[in-house]
Legacy VTK file of the C-alpha trace (Angstrom):
# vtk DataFile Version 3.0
C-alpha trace
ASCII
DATASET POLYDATA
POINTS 463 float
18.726 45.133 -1.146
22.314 46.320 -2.085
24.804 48.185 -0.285
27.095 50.504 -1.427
29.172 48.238 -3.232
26.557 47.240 -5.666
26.422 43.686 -4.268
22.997 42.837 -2.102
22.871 42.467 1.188
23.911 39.025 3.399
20.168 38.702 4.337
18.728 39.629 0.798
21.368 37.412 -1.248
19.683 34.366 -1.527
16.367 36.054 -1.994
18.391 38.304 -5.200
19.627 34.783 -6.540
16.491 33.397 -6.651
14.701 36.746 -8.284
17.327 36.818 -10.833
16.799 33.341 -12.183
12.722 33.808 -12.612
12.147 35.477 -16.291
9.958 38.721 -16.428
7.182 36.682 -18.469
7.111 34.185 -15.105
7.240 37.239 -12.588
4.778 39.201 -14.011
2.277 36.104 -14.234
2.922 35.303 -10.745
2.282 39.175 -9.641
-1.167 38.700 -11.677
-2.089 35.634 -9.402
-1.466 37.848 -6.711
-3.667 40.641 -7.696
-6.208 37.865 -8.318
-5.887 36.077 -5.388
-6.978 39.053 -2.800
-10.189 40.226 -5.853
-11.108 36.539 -4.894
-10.959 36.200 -1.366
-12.880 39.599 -1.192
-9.489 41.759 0.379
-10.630 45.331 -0.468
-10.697 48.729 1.393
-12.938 51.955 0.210
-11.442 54.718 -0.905
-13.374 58.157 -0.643
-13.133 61.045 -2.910
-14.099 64.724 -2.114
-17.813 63.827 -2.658
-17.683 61.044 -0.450
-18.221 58.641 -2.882
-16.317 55.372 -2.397
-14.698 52.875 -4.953
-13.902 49.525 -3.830
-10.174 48.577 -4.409
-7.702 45.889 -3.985
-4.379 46.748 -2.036
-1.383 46.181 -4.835
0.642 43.462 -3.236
4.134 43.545 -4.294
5.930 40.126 -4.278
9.339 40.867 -3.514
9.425 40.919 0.931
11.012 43.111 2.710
13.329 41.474 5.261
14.646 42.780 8.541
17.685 40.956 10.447
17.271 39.575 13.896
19.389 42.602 15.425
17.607 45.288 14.112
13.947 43.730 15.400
15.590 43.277 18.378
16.276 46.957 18.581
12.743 47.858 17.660
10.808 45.270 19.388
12.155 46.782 22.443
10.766 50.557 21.859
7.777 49.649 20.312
6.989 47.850 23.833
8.316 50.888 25.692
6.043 53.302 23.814
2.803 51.635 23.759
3.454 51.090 27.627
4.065 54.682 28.222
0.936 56.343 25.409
-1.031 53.244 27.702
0.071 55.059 31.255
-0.484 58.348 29.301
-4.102 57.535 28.821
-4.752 56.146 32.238
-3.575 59.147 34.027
-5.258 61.924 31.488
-8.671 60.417 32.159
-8.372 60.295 35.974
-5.795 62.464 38.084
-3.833 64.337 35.327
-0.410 63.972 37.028
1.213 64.651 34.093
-0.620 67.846 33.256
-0.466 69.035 36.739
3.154 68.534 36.515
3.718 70.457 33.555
5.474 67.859 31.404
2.502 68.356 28.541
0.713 71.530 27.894
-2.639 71.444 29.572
-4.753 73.340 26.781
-3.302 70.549 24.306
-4.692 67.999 25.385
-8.655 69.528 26.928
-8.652 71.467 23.696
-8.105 67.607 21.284
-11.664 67.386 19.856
-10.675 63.800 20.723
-10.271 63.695 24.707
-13.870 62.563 25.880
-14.904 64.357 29.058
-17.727 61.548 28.850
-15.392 58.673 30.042
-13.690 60.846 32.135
-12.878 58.849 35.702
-13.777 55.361 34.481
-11.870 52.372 36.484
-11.210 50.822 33.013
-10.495 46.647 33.854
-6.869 46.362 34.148
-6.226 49.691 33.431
-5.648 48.669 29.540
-6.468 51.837 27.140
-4.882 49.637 23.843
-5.283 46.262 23.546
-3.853 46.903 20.262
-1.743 49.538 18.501
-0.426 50.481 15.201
2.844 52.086 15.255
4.017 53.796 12.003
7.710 53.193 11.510
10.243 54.853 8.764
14.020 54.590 8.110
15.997 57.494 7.393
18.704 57.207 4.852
21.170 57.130 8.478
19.545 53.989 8.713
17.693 54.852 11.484
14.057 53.817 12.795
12.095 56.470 13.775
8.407 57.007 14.580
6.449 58.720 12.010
2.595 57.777 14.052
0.717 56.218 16.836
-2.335 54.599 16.207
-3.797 53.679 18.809
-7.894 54.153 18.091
-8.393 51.978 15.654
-5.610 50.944 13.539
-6.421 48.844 10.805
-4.282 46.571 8.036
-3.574 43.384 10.347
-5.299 41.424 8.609
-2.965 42.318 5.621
-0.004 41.261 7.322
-1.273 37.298 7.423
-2.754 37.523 3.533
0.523 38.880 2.511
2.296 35.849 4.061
-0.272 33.272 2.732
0.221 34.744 -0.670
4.088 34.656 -0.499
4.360 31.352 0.325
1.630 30.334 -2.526
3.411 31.777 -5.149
7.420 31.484 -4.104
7.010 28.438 -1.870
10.794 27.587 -2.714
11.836 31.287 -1.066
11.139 30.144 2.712
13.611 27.349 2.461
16.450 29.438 2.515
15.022 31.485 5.809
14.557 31.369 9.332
11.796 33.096 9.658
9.194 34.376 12.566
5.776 32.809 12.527
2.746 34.438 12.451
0.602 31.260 13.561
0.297 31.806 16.952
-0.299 36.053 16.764
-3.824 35.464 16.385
-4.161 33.410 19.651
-1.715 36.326 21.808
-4.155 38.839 20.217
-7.900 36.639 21.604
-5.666 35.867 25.025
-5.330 39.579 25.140
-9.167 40.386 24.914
-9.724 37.566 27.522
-7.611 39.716 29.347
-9.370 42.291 29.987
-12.692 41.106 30.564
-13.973 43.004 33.467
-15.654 40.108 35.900
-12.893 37.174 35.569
-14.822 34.475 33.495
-12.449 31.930 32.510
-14.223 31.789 29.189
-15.864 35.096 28.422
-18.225 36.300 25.436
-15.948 37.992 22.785
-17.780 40.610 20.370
-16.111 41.897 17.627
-18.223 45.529 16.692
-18.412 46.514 12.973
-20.083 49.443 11.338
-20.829 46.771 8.553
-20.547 45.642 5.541
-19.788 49.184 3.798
-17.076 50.093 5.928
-13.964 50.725 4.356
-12.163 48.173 6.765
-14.749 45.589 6.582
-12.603 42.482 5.823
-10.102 43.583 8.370
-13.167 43.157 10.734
-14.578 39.818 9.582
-10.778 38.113 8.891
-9.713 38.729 13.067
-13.680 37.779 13.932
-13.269 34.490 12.219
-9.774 33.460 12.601
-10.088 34.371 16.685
-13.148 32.737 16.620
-14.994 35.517 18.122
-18.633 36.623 17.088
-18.718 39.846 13.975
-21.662 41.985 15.425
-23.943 44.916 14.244
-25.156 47.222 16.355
-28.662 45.765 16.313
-27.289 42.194 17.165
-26.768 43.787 20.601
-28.415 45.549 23.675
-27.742 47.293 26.993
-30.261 45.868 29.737
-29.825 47.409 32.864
-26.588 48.467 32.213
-25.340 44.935 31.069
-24.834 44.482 27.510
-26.199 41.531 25.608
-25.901 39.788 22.545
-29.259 38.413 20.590
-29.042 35.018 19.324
-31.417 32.137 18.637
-31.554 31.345 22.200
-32.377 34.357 23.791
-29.941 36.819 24.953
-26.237 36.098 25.756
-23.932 38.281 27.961
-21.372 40.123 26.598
-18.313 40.670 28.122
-15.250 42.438 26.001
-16.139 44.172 22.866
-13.698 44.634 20.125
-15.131 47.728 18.260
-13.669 49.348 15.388
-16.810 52.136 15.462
-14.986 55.388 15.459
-15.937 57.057 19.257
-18.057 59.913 18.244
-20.371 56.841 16.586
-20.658 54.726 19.505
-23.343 55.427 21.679
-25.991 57.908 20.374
-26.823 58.819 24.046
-23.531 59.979 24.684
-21.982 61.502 21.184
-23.345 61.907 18.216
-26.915 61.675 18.753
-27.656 60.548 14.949
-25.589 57.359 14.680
-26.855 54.009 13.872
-24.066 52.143 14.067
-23.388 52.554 17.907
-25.448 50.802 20.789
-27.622 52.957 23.119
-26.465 52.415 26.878
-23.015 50.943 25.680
-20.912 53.770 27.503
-23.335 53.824 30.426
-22.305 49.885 30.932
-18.327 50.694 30.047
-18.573 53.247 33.380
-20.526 50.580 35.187
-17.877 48.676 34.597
-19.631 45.644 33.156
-17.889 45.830 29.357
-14.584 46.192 28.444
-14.279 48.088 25.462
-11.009 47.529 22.972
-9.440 49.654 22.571
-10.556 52.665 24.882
-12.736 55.503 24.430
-10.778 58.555 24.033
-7.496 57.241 22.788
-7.669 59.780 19.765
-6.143 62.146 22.393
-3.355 60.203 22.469
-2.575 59.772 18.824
-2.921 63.390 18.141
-0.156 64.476 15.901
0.488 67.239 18.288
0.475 65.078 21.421
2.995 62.862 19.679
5.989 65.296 19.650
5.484 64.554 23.865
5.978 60.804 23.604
9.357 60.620 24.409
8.465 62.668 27.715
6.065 60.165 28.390
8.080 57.822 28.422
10.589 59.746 30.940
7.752 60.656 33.453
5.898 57.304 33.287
8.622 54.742 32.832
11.914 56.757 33.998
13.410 54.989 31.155
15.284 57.544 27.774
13.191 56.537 24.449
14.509 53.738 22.426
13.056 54.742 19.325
13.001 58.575 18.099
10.575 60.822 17.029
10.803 62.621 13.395
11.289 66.476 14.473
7.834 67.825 15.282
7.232 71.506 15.118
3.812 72.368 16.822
2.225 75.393 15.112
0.289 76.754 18.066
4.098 77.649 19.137
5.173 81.326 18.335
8.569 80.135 17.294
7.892 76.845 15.518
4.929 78.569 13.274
7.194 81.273 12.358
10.015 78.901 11.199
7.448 76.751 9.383
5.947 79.612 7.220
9.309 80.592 6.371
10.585 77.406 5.178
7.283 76.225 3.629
9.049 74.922 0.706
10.912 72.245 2.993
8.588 70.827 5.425
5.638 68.281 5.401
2.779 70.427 7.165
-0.004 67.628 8.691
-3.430 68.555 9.752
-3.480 67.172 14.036
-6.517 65.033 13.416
-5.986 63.770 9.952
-4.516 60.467 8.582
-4.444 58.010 5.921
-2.621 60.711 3.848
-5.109 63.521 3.709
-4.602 66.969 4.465
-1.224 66.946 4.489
1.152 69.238 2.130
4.967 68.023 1.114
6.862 71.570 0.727
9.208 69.904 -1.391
6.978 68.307 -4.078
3.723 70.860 -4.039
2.808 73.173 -6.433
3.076 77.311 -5.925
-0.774 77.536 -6.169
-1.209 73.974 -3.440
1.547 76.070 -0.849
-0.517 78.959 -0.792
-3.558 77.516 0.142
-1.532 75.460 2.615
-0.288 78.616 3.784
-4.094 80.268 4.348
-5.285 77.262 6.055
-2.609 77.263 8.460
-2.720 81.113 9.081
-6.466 80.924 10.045
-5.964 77.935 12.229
-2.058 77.120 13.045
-3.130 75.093 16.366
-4.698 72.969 13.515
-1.387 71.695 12.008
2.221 70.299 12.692
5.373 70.514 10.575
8.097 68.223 9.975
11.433 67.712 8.029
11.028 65.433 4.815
12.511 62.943 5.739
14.314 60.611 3.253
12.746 57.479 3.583
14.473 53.660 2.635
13.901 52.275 -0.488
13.211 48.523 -0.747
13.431 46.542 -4.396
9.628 46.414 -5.842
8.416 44.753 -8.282
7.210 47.437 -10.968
6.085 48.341 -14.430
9.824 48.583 -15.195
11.113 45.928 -13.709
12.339 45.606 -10.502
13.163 49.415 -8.681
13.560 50.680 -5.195
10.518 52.564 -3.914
9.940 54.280 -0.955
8.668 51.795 2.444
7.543 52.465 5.988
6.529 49.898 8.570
3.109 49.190 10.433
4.115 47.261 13.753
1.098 46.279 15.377
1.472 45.480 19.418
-0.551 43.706 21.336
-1.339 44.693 25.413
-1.695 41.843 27.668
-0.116 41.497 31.121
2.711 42.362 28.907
3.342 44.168 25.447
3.533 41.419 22.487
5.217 42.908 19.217
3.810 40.712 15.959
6.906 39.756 14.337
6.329 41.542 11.050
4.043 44.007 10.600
2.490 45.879 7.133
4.623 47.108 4.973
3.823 49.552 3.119
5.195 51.265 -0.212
4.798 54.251 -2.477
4.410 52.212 -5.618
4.394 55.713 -7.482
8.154 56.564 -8.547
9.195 59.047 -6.045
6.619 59.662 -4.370
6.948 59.862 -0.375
2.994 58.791 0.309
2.457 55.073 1.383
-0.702 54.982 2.626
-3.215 52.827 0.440
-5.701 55.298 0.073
-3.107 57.458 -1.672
-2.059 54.540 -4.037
0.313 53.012 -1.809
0.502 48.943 -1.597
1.345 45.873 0.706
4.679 44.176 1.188
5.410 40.379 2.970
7.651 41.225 6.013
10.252 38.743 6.988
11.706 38.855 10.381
14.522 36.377 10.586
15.575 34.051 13.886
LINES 1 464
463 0 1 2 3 4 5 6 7 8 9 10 11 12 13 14 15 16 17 18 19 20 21 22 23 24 25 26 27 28 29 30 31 32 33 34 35 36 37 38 39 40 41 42 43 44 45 46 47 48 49 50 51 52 53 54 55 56 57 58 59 60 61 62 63 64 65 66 67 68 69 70 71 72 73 74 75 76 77 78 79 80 81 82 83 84 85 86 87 88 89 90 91 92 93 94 95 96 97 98 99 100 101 102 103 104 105 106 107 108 109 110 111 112 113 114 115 116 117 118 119 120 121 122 123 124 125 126 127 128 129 130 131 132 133 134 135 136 137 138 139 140 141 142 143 144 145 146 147 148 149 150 151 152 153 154 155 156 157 158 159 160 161 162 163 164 165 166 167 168 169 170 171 172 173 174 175 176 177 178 179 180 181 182 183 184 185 186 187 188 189 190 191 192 193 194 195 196 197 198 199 200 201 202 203 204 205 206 207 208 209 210 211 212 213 214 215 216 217 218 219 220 221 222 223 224 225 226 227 228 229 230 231 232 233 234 235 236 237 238 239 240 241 242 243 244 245 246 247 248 249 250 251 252 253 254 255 256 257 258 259 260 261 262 263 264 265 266 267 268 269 270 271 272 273 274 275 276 277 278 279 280 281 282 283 284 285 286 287 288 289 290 291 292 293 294 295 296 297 298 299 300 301 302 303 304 305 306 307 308 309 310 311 312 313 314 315 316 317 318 319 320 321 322 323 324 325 326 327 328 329 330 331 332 333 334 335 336 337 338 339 340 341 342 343 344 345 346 347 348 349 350 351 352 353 354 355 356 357 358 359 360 361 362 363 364 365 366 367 368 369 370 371 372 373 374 375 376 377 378 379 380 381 382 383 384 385 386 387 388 389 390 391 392 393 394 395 396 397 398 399 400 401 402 403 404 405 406 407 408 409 410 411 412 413 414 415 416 417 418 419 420 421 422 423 424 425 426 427 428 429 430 431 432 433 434 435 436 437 438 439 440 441 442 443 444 445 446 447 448 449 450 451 452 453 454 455 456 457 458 459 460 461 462
């Protein structure tokens, strides 16, 4: 909010004026309705411990917005479209001729050893060759200023419907705020994000049948799932509300069976079709992937993205982009030292103390180590665990990320922020003009993600 010269920022001035006039009583009652407001409407996510036991919680929502000028969205609008383009190519050409492999841009034991590239889908024609209808695109900025790109998620990234309850809350409780700002809409995201399914439906219809596939009520997502069902106006689904019939998958309702055409899962892979993976699951449909080859269902996003999203394939992203697009990345990477490399893993162990080590195939904040803020006794173990399986981890510089003003138990303090950018694949890429926000409400702690404690911010994108 303020630059070096103690005074806030042209696009945060009016916002500090307006802060600075509410007492801390008034603030503080206001945050309350906040908390309230999302216990109300039902807004929760699970968070497991180590004995897989889940407690229901509310993400904190901090009521002070972080806003980014026109010229720096610009900027980033522009890379995040380049980069889901090229991780979309990426995934095209991995599951069918493997130019890029062949050509030696990307290791080829990298990517057939990823316990998440699916040799089951391997070949299929998907309809319009779209892997990721949508993706979630982790951003930080480095005390340069700079964006860079901390993570791709592009399986099944979650927290979108955060970005619109965030917004709703805002402009309940500091209505006055949005009269001093031009500021991108939301209201039509939700209609680019159904046109996008519509999309991709494999046979043409002008108005096909939209699923949207839940694991239920239990998952830790679940009113991420049911918000986008209702507000696209789509059908929320079980597994048992549908059915593969020679190879065609249907939906049961009161009338009999209805044809489905695009499904909008957010069932992990390995839980999709029993046949196929994981023979014990009762949250996938039998048949499903045998109809996805036939080509009968489109499935968003794609089997086998995971591959994609590794944390290992990710240090090759910019070289995607160079061999798919012929275009130099717009947006960086954060340095990425792969462990299975002699050279990196060496430099690594020595300079434990400095790096954040990452597990390929974990996220939300787990398995991860912070050199800088670990104990003796955590870096050892760290250290063992990457010894007995260094093709299992990645290391990177800690990066110092931006602070932005949040509203806290002592007032109002910076705290460390990244950015969720969700984009949208249609004919073209569609950025959502704001994106999740996230922050690391704990006093200097570098960990945003909500199931490590982290909470929600508005984000303002101004005209």
């Amino acid at each position: 909010m303020f630059g070096e010269d103690k005074q806030p920022f042209l696009h945060y001035k009016s916002l500090y004026n307006n802060y600075a006039s509410i007492n801390s009583q008034l603030m503080d009652s206001r945050y309350q309705l906040a908390q309230q407001n999302f216990i109300r409407q039902g807004i929760t996510f699970t968070v497991y411990n180590n004995d897989s036991e889940g407690t229901e919680r509310t993400m904190p929502f901090d009521p002070i917005p972080r806003i980014i000028p026109k010229e720096e969205w610009v900027v980033l609008e522009k890379g995040l479209k380049q980069r889901v383009k090229a991780l979309n190519a990426f995934l095209d050409d991995i599951y069918k001729d493997q130019h890029i492999l062949k050509d030696n841009i990307i290791p080829r034991d990298l990517i057939v050893t990823s316990p998440h590239f699916y040799h089951q889908v391997v070949g299929i024609d998907v309809p319009k060759q779209n892997h990721i209808f949508i993706a979630g695109i982790d951003l930080i900025r480095n005390d340069k200023g700079e964006y860079l790109v901390l993570e791709d998620n592009i399986r099944n990234p979650s927290g979108l419907s955060y970005v619109f309850q965030n917004r709703f809350v805002m402009r309940k409780l500091f209505p006055d705020l949005f009269n001093n700002y031009l500021i991108h809409s939301l209201e039509n995201q939700l209609h680019e994000m159904h046109a996008a399914l519509k999309y991709i439906s494999p046979n043409e219809k002008r108005h096909p049948t939209i699923v949207l596939l839940t694991p239920g009520v239990y998952n830790s997502a679940y009113y991420d799932h049911s918000f986008l069902a209702k507000e696209m106006g789509i059908e929320l689904v079980e597994a048992r509300d549908l059915l593969v019939k020679d190879r065609v998958v249907y939906m049961k309702t009161t009338k009999g069976l209805k044809r489905v055409d695009v499904i909008y899962r957010r069932i992990d892979d390995d839980y999709l079709d029993p046949l196929v993976f994981n023979p014990d699951s009762l949250l996938g449909v039998p048949g499903l992937v045998d109809a996805y080859r036939a080509g009968h269902v489109s499935l968003a996003n794609g089997i086998g993205n995971g591959v994609a999203d590794d944390k290992a394939t990710y240090a090759y992203v910019p070289e995607m982009i160079r061999y798919y697009l012929d275009e130099e990345p717009l947006l960086q990477n954060v340095k990425t030292y792969l462990l299975s490399k002699k050279e990196d893993y060496d430099y690594a162990l020595a300079h434990l103390d400095e790096l954040v080590f990452k597990e390929r195939n974990s996220s939300g904040g787990y398995n991860m180590l912070i050199g800088t803020q670990a104990s003796e006794q955590e870096k050892e173990l760290f250290r063992q665990r990457i010894i007995e399986s260094p093709d299992s981890f990645i290391a990177q510089p800690t990066i110092s990320l931006s602070q932005s003003p949040t509203f806290t138990d002592e007032g109002i303090c910076g705290r460390h922020v990244d950015l969720r950018a969700f984009v949208v694949l249609n004919e073209d890429a569609h950025v959502v003009p704001g994106g999740l926000t996230r922050v690391a409400l704990k006093k200097g702690s570098l960990v945003v993600n909500s199931s490590q404690g982290g909470g929600g911010k508005d984000t303002w994108i101004l005209e």
